[in-house]
N, C-alpha and C positions, 0 to 999 in steps of 0.2 A: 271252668272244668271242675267239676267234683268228683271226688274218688270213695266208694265205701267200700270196708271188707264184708262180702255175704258169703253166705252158705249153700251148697249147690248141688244138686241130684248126687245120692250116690252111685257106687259101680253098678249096672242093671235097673238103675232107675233114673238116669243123666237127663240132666237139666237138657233139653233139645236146642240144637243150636235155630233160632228162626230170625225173619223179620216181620213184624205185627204190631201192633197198638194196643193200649190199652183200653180195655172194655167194656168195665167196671172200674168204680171207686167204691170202695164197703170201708166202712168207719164203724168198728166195733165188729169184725163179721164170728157169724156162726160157723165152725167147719164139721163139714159133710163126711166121718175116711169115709173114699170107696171101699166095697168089699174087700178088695184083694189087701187095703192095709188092715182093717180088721182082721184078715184071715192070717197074716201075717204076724198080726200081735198076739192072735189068739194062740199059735205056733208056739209064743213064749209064756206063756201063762198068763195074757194078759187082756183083760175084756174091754175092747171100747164100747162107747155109746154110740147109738146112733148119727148123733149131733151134739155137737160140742158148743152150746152156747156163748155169745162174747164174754167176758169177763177173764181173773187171772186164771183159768185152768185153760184156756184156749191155747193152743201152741200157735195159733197164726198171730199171737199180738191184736195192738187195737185196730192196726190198720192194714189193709189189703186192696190190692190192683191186679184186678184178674186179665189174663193174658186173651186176646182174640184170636186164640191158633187151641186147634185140634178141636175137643168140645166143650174148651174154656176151663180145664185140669189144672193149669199152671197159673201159677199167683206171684206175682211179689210180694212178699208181705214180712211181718215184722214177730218178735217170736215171746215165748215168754217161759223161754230158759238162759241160764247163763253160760249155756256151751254150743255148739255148733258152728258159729261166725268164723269162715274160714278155712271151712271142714266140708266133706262130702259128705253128709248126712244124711239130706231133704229125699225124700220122695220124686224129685224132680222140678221145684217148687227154688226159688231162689227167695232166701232168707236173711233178713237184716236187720241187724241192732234196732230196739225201741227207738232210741231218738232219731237214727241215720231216716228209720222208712215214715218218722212222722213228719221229717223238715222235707224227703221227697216226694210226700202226697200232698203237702202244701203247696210245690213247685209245678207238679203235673195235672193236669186233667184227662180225662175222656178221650181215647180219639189223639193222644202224644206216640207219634212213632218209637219203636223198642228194639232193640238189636239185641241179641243174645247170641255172641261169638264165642268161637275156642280156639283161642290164636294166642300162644305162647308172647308171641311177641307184635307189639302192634304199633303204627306211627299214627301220628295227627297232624297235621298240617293246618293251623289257625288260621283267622284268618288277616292276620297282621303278619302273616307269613311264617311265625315263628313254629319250631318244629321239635313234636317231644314224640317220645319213644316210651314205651312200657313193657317190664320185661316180667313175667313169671318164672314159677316150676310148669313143665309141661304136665294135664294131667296124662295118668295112667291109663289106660284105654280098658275095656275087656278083657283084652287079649295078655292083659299083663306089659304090656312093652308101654312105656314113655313116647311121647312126641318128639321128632326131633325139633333141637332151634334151629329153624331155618328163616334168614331175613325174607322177610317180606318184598317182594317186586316194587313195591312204593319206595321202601326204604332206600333197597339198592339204587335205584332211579335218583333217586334224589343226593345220595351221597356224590354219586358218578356227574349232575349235574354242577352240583357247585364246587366239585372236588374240595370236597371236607376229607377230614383227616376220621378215617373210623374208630380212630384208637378211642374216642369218647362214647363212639354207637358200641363199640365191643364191650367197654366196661358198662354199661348200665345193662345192658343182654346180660354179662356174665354173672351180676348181682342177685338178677331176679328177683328183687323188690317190691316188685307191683304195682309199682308207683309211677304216673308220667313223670315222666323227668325232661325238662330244657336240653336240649340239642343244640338249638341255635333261635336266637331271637330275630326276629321280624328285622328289624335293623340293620343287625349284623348282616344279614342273608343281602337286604338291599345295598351295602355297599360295595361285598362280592360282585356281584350282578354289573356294578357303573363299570 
């Protein structure tokens, strides 16, 4: 399991939540704003180019994985500022550290399935059994109001199944860390079980 911090659509322009692959691989890309971010920048006194050739003025970084949903708008890619990682910033566009999205384009190719969830809180079940849990801030919606925490149906299932004690699933929910965290190792779960 790998974990990175990126950066993700702001308010009125949110990362979508999908399931797709990837599409592309672009090493060095050129980015394209559409209109509406030019129209947007120009709002602030500020003129983009048409096309932003690879190199260090690029804000996509050197590397980019363009998403197979919609008309291929959304990228993963990597940035070449020292702020945003962590932040609602993006266009829509999930955004990650120099090094994070160079060692994950090394891992991926073409055609690797991609999930892009908004789930406050989320379980994984290994598959040595072992079971972690990850907990956020909820984001902020439009509307102004937070997500609530609400466990997950997997989660509860699984708590009810082995009658584990929640008092550890409560404290890593309460943290919001972001980080999977061990629940219970594969092992352990197996000698419940005999």
């Amino acid at each position: 399991m790998h974990v990175f911090p990126v950066g993700i659509g702001k308010i009125g322009r949110e990362t979508p939540e999908m399931k797709t692959t990837i599409s592309q691989m672009i090493e060095g890309p050129t980015w394209t704003p559409p209109k509406s971010i030019r129209m947007a920048y120009e709002e602030d006194g500020i003129e983009l180019p048409e096309t932003v050739p690879a190199g260090p003025d690029n804000p996509l970084g050197e590397y980019a994985m363009r998403l197979r949903y919609g008309s291929g708008q959304y990228l993963i890619h990597g940035t070449n500022k020292d702020f945003g990682i962590g932040l609602r910033v993006s266009s829509g566009c999930i955004r990650m550290e120099p090094a994070d999205i160079e060692w994950l384009f090394e891992q991926v190719s073409r055609g690797t399935k991609v999930q892009i969830v908004n789930q406050p809180i989320k379980v994984a079940v290994e598959p040595d059994s072992s079971v972690y849990v990850e907990s956020h801030e909820p984001l902020t919606g439009r509307d102004g109001y937070k997500q609530s925490l609400e466990w997950p149906l997997e989660l509860q299932i699984w708590v009810d199944q082995y009658q584990f004690a929640s008092t550890r699933v409560d404290s890593v929910i309460k943290v919001q860390s972001g980080l999977p965290t061990l629940i219970a190792d594969g092992a352990h779960l197996e000698t419940m079980q005999q």
